[in-house]
ROSE-4610 file (N, C-alpha, C; in Angstrom, 1 decimal, always signed):
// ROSE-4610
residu = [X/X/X/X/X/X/X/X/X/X/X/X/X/X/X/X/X/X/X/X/X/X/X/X/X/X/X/X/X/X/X/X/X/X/X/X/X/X/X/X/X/X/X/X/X/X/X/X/X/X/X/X/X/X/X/X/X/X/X/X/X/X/X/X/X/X/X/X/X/X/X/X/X/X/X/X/X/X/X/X/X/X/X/X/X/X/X/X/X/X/X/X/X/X/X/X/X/X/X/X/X/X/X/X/X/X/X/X/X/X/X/X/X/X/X/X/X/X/X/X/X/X/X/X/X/X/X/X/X/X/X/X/X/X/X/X/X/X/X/X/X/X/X/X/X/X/X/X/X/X/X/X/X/X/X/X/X/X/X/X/X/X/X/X/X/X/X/X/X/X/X/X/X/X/X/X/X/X/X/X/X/X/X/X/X/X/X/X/X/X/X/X/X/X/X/X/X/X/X/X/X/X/X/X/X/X/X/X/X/X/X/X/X/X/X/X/X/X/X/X/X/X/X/X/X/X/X/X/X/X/X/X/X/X/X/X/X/X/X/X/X/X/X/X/X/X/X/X/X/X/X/X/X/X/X/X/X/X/X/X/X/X/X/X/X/X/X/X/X/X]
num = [1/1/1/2/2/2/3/3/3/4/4/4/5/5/5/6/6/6/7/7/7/8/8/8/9/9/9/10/10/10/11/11/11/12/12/12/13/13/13/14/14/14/15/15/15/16/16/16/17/17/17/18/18/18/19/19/19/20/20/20/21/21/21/22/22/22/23/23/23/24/24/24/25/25/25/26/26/26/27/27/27/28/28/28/29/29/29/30/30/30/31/31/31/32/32/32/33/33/33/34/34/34/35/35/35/36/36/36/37/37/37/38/38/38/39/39/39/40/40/40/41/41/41/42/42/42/43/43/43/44/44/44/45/45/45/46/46/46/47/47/47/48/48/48/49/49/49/50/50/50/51/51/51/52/52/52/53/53/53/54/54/54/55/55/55/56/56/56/57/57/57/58/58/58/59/59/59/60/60/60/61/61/61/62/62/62/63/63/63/64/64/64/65/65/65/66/66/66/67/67/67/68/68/68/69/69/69/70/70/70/71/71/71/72/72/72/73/73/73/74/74/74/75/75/75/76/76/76/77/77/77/78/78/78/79/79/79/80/80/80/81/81/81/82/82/82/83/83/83/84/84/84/85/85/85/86/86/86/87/87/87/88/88/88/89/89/89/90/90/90]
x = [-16.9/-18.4/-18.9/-19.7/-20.4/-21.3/-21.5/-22.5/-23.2/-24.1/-25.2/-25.4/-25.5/-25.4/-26.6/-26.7/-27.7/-26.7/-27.2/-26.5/-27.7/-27.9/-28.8/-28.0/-29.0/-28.2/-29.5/-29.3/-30.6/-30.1/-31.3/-31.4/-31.6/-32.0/-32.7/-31.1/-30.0/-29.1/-27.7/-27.9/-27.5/-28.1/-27.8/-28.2/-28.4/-28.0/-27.8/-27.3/-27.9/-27.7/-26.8/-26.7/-26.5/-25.0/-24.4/-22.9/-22.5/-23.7/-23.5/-24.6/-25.5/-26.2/-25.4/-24.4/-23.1/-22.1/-22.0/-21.2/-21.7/-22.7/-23.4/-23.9/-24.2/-24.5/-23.5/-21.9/-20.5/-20.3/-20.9/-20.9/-21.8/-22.2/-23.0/-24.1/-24.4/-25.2/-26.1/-27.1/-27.8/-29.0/-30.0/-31.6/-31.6/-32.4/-32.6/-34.0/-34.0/-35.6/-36.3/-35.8/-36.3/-35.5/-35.9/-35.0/-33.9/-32.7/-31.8/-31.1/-31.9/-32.1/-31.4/-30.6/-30.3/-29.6/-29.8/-29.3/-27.9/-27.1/-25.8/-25.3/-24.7/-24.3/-22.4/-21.7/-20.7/-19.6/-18.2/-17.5/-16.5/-16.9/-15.8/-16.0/-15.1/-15.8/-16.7/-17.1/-18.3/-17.4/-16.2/-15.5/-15.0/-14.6/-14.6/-15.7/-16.9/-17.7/-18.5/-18.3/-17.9/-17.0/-16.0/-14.6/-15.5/-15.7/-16.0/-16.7/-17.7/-19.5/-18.7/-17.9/-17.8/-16.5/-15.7/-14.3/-13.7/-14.1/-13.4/-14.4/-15.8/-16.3/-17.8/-18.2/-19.5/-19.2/-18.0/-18.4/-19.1/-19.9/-21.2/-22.3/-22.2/-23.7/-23.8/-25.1/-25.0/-25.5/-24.4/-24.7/-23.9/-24.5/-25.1/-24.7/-23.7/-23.7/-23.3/-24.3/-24.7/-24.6/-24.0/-24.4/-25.3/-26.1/-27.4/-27.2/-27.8/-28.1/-29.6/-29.5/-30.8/-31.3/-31.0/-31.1/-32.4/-33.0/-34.5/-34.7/-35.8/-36.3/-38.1/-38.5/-40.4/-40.6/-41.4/-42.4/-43.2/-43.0/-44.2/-42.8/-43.3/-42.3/-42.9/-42.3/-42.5/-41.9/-42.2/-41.8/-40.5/-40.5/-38.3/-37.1/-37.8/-36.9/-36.7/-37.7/-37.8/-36.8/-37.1/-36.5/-35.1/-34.8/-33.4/-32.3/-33.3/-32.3/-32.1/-33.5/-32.6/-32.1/-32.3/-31.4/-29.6/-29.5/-28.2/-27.6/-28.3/-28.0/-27.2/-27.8/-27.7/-27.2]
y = [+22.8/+22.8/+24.0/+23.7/+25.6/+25.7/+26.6/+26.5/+27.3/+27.3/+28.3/+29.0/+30.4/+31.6/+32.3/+32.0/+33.7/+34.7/+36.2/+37.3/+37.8/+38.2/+39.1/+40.6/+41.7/+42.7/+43.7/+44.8/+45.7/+46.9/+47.0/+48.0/+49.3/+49.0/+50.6/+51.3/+50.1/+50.0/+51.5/+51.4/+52.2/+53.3/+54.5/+55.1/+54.3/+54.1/+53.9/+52.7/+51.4/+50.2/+49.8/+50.8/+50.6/+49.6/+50.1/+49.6/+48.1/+48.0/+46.4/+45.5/+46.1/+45.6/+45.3/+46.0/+45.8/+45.1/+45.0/+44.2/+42.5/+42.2/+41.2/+40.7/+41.7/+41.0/+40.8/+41.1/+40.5/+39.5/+39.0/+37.0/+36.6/+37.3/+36.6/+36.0/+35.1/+33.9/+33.9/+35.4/+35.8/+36.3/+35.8/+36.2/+36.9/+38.3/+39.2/+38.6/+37.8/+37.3/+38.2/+38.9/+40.3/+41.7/+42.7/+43.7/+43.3/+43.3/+42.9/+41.5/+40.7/+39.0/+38.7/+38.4/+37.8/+36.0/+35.6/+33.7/+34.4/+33.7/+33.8/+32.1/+31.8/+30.5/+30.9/+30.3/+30.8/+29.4/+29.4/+28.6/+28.9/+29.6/+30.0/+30.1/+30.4/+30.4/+31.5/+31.4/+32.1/+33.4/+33.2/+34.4/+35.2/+34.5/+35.3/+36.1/+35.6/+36.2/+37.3/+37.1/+38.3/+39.6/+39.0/+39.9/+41.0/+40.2/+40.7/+41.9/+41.7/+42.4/+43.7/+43.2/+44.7/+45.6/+44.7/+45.3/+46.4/+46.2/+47.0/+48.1/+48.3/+50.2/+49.7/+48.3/+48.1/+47.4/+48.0/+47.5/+47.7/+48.8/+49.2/+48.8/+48.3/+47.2/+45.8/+45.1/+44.0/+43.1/+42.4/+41.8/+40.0/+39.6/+37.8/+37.1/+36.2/+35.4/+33.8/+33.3/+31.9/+30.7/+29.8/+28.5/+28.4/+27.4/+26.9/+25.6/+24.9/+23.3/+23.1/+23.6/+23.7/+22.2/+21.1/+19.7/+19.3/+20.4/+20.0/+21.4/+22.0/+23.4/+23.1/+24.2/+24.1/+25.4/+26.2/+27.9/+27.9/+29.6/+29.7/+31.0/+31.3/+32.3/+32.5/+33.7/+33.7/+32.3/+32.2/+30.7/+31.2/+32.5/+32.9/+32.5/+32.7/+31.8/+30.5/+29.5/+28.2/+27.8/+28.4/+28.2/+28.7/+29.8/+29.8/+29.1/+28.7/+27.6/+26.4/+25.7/+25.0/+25.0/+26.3/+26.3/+26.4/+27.4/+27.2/+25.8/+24.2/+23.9/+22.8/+23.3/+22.7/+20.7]
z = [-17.4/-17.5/-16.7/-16.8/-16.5/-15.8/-14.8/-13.3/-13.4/-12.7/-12.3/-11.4/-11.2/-9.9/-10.1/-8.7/-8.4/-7.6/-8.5/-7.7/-7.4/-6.1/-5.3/-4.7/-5.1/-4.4/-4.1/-3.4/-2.9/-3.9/-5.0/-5.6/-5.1/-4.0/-3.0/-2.3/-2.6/-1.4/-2.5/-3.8/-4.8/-5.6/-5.8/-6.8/-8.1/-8.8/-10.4/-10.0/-10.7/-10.4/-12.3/-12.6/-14.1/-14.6/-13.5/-13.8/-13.0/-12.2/-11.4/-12.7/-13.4/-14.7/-15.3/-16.0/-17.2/-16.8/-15.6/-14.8/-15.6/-14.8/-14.7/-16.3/-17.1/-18.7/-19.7/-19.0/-19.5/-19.0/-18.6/-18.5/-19.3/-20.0/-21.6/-21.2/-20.6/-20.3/-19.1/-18.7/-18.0/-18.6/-17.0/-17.0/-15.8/-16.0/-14.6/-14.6/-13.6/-12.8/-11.8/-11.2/-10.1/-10.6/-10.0/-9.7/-8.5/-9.1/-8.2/-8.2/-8.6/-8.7/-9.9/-10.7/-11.9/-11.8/-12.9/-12.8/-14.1/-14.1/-14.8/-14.7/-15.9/-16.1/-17.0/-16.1/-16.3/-15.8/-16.2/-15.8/-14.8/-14.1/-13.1/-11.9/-10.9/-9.7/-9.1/-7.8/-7.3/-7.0/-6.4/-6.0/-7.1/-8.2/-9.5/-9.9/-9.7/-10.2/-9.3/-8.3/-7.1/-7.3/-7.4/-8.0/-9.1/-10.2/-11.2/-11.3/-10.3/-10.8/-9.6/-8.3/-7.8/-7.9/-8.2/-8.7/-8.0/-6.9/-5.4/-5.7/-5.8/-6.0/-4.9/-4.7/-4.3/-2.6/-2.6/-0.7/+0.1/+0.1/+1.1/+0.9/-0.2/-0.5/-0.4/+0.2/+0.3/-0.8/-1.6/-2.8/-2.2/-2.9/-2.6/-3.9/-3.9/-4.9/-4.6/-4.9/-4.3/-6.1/-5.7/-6.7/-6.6/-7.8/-7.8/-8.3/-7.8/-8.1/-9.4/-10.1/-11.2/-11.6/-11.2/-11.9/-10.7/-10.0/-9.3/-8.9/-9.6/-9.0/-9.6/-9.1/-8.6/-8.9/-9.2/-9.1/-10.4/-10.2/-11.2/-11.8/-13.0/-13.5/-14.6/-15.1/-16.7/-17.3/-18.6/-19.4/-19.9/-20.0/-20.7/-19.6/-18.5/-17.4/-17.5/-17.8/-17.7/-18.8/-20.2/-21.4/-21.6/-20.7/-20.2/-19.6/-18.6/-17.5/-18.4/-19.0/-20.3/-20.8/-22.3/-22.9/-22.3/-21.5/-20.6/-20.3/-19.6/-19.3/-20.5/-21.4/-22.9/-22.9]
């Protein structure tokens, strides 16, 4: 079954954020909610998906990848967010 992550990282913190983008939209199943901020729903672990997005090139930047518990959340957003996290949770 399949989880939910926030990856957070400082866009200011890289030139060209282009290749941690492509990184992050080869897990299929992603919404960029901020600059820097994206939700990804994937079956694997957190450290995998760690692994993944830096692949030994992003150590000087401080990037964040956290679980999310989505079965009780609150804001305000655009409605493609909302309709994402459901449809994701399918």
């Amino acid at each position: 079954m399949g989880k939910f992550y926030q990856i957070s990282y400082d866009c200011r913190s890289i030139d060209k954020d282009e290749l941690i983008k492509d990184r992050i939209k080869q897990f299929g199943d992603y919404c960029n909610i901020f600059p820097g901020v994206w939700l990804i729903y994937t079956d694997i672990s957190v450290q995998d998906v760690y692994q993944r997005i830096t692949n030994e090139q992003f150590e000087e930047i401080a990037l964040l990848v956290l679980r999310l518990d989505v079965t009780a959340y609150w804001g305000r957003m655009d409605k493609s967010v909302w309709d994402w996290i459901k449809q994701s949770r399918g």
